[in-house]
MDAnalysis code that builds the backbone (N, CA, C; Angstrom):
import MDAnalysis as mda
import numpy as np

u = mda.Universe.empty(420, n_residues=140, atom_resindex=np.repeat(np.arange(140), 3), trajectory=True)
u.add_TopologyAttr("name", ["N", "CA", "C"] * 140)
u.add_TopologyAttr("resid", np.arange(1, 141))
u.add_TopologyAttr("resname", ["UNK", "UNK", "UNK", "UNK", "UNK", "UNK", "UNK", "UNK", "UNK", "UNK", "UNK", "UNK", "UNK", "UNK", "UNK", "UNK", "UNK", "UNK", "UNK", "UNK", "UNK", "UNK", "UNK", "UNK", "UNK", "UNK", "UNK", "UNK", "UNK", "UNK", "UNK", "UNK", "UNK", "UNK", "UNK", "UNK", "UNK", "UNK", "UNK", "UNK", "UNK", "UNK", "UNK", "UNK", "UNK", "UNK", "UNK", "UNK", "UNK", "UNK", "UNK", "UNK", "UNK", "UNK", "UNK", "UNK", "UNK", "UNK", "UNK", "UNK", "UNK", "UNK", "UNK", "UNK", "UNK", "UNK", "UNK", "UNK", "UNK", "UNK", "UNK", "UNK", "UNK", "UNK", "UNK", "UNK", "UNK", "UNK", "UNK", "UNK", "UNK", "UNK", "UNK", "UNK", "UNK", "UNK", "UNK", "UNK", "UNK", "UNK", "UNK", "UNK", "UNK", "UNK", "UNK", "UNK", "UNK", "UNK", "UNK", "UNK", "UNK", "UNK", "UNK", "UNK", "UNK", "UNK", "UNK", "UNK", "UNK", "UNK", "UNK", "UNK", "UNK", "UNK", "UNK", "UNK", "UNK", "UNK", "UNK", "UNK", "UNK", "UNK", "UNK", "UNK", "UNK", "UNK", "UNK", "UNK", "UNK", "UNK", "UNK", "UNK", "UNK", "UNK", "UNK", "UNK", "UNK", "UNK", "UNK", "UNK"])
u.atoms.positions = np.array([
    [0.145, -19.097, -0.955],
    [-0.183, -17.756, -0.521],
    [-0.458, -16.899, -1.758],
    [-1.407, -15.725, -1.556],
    [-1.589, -15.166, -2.791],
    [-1.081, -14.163, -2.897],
    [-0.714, -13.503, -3.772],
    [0.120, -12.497, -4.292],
    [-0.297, -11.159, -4.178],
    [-1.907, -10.837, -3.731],
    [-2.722, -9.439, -3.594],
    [-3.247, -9.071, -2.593],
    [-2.950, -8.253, -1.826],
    [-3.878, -7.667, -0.736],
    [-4.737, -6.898, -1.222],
    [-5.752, -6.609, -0.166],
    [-6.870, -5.840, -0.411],
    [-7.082, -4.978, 0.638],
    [-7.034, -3.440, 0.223],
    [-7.557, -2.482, 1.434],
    [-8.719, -2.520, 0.514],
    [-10.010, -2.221, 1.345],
    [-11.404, -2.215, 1.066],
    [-12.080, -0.935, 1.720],
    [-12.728, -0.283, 1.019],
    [-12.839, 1.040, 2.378],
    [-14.618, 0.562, 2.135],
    [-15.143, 1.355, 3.828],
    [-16.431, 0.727, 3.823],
    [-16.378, 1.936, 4.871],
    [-18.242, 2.098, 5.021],
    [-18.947, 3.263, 5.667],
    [-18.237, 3.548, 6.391],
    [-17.573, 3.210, 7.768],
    [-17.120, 4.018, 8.436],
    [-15.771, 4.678, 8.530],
    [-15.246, 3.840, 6.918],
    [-13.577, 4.481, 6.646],
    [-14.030, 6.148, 6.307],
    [-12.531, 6.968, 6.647],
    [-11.981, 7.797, 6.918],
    [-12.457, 8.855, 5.657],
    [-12.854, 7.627, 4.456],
    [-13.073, 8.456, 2.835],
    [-14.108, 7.118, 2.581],
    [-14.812, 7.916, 1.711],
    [-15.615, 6.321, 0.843],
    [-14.720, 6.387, -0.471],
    [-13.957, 7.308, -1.378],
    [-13.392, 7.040, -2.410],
    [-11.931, 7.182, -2.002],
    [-11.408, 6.536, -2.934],
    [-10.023, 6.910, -3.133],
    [-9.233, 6.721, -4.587],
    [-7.831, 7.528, -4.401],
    [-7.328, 7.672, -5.967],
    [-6.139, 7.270, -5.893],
    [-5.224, 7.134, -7.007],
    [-3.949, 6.998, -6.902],
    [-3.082, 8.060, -5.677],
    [-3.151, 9.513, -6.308],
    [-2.707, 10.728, -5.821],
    [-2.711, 10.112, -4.087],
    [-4.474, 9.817, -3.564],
    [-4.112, 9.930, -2.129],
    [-3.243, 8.847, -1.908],
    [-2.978, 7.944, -2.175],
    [-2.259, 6.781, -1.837],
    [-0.487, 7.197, -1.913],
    [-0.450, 7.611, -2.973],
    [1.242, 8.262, -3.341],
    [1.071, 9.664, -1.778],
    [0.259, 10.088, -1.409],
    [0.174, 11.394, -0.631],
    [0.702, 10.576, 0.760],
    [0.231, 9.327, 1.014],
    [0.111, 8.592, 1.925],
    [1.487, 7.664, 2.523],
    [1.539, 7.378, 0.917],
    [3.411, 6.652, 1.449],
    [3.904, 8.117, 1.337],
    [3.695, 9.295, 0.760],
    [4.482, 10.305, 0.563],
    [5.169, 10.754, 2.147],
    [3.848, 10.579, 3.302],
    [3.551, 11.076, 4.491],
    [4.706, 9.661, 5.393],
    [4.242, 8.373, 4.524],
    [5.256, 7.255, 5.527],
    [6.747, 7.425, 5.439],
    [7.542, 8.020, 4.341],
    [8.487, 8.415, 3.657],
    [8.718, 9.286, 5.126],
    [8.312, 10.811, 4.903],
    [8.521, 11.952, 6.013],
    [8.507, 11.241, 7.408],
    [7.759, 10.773, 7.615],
    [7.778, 9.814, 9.580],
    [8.995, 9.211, 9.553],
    [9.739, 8.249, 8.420],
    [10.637, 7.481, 8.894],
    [11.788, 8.408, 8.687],
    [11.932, 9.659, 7.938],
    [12.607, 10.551, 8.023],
    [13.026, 11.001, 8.710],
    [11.952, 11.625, 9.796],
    [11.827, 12.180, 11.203],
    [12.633, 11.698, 12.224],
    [11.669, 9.986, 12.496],
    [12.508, 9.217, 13.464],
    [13.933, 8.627, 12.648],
    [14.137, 8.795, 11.896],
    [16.089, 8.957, 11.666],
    [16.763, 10.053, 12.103],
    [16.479, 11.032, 11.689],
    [16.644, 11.989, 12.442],
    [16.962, 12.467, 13.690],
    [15.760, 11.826, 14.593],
    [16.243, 11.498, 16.341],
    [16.854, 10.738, 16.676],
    [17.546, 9.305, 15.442],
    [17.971, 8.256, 15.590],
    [19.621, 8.667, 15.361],
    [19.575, 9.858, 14.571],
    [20.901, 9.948, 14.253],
    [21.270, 9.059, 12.699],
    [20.481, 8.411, 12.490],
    [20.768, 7.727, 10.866],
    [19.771, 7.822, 9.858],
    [20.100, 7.647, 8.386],
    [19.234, 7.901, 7.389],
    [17.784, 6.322, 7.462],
    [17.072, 6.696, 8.656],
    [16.103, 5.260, 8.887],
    [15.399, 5.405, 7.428],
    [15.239, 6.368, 7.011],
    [13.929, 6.601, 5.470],
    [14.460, 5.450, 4.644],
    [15.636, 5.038, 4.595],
    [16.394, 4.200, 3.243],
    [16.507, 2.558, 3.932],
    [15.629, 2.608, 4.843],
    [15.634, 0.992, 5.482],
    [14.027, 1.151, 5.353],
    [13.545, 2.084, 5.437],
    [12.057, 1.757, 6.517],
    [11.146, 1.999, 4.554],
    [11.784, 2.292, 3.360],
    [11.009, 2.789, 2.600],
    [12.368, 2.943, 1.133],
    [12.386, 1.546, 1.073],
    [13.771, 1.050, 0.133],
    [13.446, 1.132, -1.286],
    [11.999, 2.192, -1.957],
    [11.460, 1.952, -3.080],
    [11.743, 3.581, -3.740],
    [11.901, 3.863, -5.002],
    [11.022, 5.130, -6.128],
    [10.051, 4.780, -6.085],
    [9.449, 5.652, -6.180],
    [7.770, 5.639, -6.736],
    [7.743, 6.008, -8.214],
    [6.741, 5.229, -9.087],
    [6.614, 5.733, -10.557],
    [5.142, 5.380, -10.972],
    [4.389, 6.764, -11.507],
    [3.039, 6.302, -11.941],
    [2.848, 5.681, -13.135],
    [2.724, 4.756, -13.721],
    [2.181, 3.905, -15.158],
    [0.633, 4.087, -15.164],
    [0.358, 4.610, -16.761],
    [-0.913, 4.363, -17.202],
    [-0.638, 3.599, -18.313],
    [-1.864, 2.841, -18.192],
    [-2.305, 1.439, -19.781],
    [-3.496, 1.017, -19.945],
    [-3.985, 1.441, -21.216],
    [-5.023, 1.030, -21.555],
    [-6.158, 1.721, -20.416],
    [-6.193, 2.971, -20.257],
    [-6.893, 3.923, -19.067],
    [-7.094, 3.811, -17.485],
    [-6.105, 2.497, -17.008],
    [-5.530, 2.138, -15.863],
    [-4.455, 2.520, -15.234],
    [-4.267, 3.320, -14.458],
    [-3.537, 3.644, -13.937],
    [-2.830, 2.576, -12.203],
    [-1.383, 2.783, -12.287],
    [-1.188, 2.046, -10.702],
    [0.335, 3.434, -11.055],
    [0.706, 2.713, -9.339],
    [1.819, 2.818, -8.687],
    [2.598, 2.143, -8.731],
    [3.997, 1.874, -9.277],
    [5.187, 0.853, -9.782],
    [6.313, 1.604, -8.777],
    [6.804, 0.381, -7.184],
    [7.572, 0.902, -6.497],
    [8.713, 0.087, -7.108],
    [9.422, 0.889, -7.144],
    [11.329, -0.089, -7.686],
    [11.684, -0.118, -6.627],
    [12.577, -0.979, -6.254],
    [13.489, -1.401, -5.091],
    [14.526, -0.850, -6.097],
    [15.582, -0.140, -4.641],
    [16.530, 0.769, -5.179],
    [18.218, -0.090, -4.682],
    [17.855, -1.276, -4.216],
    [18.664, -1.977, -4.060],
    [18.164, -3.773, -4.865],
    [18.140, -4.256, -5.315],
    [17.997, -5.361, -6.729],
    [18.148, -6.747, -6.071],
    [19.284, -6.498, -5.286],
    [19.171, -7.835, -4.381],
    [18.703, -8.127, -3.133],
    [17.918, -6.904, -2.571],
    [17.090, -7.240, -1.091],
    [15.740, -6.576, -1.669],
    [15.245, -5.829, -2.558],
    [13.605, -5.428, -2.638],
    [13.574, -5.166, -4.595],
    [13.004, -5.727, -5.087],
    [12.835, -5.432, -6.556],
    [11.943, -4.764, -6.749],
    [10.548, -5.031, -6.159],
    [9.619, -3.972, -7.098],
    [7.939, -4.677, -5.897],
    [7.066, -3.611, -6.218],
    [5.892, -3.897, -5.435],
    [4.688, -2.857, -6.813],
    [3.198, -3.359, -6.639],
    [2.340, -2.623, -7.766],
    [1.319, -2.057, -6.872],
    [0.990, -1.506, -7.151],
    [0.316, -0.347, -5.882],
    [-0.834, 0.204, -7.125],
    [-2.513, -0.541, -6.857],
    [-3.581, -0.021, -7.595],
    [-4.879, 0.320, -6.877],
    [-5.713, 1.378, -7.611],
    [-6.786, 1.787, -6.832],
    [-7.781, 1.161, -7.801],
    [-8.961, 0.693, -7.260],
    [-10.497, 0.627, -8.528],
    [-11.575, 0.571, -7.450],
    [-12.944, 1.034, -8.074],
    [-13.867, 0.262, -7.572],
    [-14.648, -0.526, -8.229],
    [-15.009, -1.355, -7.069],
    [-16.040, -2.676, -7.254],
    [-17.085, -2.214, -8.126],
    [-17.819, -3.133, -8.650],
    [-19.316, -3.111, -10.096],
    [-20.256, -2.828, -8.917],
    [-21.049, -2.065, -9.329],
    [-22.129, -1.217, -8.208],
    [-23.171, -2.678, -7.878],
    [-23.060, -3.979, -8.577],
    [-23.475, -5.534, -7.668],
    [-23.038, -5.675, -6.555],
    [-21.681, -5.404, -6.178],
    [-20.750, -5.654, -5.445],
    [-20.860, -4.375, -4.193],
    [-21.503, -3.345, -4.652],
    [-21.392, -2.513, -3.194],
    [-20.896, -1.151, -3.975],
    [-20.333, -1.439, -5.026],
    [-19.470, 0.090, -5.099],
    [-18.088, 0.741, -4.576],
    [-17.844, 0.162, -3.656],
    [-16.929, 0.895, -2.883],
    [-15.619, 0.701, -3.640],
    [-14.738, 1.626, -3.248],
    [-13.187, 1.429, -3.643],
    [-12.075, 0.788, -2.987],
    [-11.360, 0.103, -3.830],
    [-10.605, -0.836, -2.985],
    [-9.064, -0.596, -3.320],
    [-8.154, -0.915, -2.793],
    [-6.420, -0.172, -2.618],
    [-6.214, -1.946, -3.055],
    [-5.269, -2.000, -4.259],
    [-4.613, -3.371, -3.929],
    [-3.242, -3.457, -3.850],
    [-2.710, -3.907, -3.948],
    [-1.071, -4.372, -3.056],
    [-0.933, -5.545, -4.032],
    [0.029, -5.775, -5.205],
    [0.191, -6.644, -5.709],
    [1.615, -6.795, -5.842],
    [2.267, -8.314, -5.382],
    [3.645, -8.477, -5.405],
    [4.124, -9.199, -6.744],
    [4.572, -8.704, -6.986],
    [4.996, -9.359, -9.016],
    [5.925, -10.884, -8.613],
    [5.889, -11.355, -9.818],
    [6.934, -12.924, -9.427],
    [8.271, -12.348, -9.464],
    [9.220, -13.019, -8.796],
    [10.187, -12.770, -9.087],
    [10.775, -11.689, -7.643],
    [9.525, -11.213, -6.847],
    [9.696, -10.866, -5.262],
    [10.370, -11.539, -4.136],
    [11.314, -10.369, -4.024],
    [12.233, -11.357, -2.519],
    [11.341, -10.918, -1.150],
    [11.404, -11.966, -0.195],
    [10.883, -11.403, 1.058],
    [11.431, -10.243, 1.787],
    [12.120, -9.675, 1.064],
    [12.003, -8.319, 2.195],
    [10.625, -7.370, 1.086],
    [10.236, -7.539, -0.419],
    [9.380, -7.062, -0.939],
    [7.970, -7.535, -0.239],
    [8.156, -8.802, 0.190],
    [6.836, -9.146, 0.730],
    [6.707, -8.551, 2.065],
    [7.880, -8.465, 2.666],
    [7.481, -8.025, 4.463],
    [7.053, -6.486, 3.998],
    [7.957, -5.817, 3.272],
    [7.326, -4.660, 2.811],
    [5.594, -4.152, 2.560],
    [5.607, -5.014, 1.547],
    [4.339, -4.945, 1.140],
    [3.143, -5.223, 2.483],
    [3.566, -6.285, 3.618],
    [2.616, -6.229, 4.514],
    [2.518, -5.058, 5.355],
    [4.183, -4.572, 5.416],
    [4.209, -3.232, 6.304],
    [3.133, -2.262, 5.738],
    [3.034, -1.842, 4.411],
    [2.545, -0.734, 3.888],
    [0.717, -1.526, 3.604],
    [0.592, -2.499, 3.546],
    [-1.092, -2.315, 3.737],
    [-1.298, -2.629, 4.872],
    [-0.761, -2.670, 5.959],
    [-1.473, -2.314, 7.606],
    [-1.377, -0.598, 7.486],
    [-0.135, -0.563, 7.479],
    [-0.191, 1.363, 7.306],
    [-1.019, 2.425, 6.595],
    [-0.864, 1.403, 5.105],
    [-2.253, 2.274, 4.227],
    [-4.119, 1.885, 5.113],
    [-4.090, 0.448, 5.233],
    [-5.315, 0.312, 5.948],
    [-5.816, 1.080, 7.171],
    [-4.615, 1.362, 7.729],
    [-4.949, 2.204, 9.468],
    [-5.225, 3.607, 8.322],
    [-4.140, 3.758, 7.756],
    [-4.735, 5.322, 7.561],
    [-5.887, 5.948, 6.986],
    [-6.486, 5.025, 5.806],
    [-7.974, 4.839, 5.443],
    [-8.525, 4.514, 6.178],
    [-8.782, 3.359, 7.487],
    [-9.649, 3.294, 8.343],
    [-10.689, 2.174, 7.358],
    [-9.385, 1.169, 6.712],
    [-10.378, -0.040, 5.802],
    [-10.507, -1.191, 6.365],
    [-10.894, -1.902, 5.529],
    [-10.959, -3.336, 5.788],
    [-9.688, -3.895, 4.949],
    [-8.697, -4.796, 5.561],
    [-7.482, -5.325, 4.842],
    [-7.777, -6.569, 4.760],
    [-7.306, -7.112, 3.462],
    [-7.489, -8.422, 3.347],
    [-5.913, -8.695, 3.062],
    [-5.118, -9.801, 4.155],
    [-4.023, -9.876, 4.082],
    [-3.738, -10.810, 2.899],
    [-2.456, -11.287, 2.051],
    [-1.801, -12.272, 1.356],
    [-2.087, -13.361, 1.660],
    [-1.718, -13.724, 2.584],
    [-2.594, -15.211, 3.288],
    [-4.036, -15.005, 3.699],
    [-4.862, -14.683, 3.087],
    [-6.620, -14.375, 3.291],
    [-6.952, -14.188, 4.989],
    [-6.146, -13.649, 5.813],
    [-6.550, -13.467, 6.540],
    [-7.241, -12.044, 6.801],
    [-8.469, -11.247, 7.688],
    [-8.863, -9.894, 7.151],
    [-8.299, -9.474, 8.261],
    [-8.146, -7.990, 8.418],
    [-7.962, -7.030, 9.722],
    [-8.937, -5.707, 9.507],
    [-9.421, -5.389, 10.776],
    [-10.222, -4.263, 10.490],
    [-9.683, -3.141, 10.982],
    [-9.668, -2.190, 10.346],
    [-9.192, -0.680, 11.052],
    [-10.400, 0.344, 10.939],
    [-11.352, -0.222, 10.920],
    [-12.213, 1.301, 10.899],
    [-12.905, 0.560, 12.641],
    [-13.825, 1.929, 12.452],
    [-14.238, 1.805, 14.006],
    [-15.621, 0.761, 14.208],
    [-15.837, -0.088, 14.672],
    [-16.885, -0.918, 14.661],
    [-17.689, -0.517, 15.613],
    [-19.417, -1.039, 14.831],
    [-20.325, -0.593, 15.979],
    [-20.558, -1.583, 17.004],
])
């Protein structure tokens, strides 16, 4: 299995670009929902449903998203990057989801949770870990 997902945004997603900022805006927004429904739940759901810090790293004029798992022995860490494709390729911008070695499966179930979630909310094309695709934008 491979280690990277791919949100892909294409004509009929929600944005044709995207940046770090919206993506951090985005788990910022998944953070507040699981907040909410704890809330009606009566328990802190945000610290099950969203077990990471967020921290921005730049290198070498690349920027990502570095999530820490705030517990060491059920989620360590997930890499959260934006780029776009060489204008051969189409141009468009793509969200990747990269799980570092050394990932326990609750980092991986994670990581699938949050690129269906980031994909619905862009309205992309996801390319899952196991190469399978899902579409969330609207087809003609």
């Amino acid at each position: 299995m491979d280690n990277r997902a791919w949100i892909r945004l294409v004509e009929n997603s929600t944005q044709t670009e995207v940046s770090l900022k919206d993506v951090k805006e985005q788990l910022d927004r998944y953070v507040d929902m699981a907040s909410r429904t704890g809330r009606q739940l009566g328990w802190t759901y945000e610290e099950a449903a969203f077990p990471y810090t967020v921290e921005e790293r730049t290198e070498n004029e690349n920027s990502w998203l570095v999530l820490k798992g705030k517990d060491p022995k059920m989620y360590r860490g997930l890499l959260i990057g934006v780029k776009q494709e060489p204008a051969e390729k189409g141009g468009r911008h793509t969200i990747q989801i990269l799980i570092p070695p050394g990932a326990t499966h609750g980092d991986k179930s994670k990581a699938n949770e949050f690129c269906r979630y980031l994909a619905k909310a862009f309205q992309g094309e996801l390319r899952l870990f196991n190469g399978r695709i899902m579409y969330f934008y609207p087809r003609k």
